[in-house]
C-alpha positions in Angstrom: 0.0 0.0 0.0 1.6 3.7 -0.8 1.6 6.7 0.9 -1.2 9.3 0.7 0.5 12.5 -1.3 1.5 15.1 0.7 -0.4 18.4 0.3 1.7 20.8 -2.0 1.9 23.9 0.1 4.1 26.0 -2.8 5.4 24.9 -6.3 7.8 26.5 -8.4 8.1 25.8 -12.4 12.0 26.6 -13.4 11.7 26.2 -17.4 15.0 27.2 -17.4 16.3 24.1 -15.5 13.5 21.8 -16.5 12.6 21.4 -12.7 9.8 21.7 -10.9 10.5 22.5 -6.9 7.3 22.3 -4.6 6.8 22.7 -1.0 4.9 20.4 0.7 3.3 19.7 4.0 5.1 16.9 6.6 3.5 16.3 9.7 6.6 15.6 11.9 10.2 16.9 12.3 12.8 14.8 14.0 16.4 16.6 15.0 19.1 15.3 16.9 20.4 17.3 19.5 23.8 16.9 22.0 23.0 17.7 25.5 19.6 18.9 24.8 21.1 21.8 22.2 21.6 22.1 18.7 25.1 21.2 16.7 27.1 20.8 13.4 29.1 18.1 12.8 31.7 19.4 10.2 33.5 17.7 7.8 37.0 18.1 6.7 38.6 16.1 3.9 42.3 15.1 4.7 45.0 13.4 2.5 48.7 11.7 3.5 51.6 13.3 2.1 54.2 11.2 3.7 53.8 10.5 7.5 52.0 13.2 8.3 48.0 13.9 7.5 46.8 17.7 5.9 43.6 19.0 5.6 42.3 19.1 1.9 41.9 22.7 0.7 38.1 21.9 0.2 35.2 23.3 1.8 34.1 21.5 5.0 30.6 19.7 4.7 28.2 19.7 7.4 25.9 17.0 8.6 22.3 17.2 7.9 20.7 17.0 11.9 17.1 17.4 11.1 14.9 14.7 9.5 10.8 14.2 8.5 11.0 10.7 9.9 12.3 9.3 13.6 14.2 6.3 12.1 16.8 8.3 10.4 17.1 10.5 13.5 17.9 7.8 16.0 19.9 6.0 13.5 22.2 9.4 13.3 22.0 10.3 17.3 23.6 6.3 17.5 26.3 7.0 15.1 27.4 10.0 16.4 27.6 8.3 20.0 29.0 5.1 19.1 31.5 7.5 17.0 32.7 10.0 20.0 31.9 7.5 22.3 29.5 8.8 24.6 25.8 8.6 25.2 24.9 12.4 24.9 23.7 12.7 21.2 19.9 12.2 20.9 17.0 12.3 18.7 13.9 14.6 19.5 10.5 15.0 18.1 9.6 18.6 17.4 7.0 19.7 19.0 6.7 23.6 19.6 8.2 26.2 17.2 8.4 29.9 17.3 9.3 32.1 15.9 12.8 33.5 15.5 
């Protein structure tokens, strides 16, 4: 059995690009949080040039911490504990927003 459609909020035809963007409702955000409080988890590329290890003269890439479904989310907050070894990482249901 499939998914109902989600209801399309916003859409946006880009001839240009041949794409078609839309905004669309989700009933639940997930985001995973350390200590209770938002983070990034930034990522730098590295390479060896002999015995010693240098940063890669790349932009760093940053984690995605938010997600529309819990299973993603707690499979993230486990990572990133297993990872730093500790047990502070966590994944919470959004509840109440406002507005910044």
């Amino acid at each position: 059995m499939s998914r109902n459609a989600p209801k399309v909020l916003h859409e946006h035809n880009d001839k240009q690009n041949n794409r078609l963007m839309q905004v669309v409702e989700q009933n639940d955000t997930y985001v995973v949080l350390y200590e209770g409080k938002p983070f990034s988890e930034k990522l730098l590329k590295t390479e060896p040039v002999g015995n010693v290890v240098q940063l890669k003269k790349q932009a760093p890439h940053y984690v995605n911490t938010t997600f529309t479904s819990a299973g993603p989310a707690h499979n993230l907050a486990d990572r990133l504990n297993a990872r730093y070894r500790t047990d502070k990482f966590a994944a919470f249901k959004v509840t109440d927003v406002t507005q910044a």
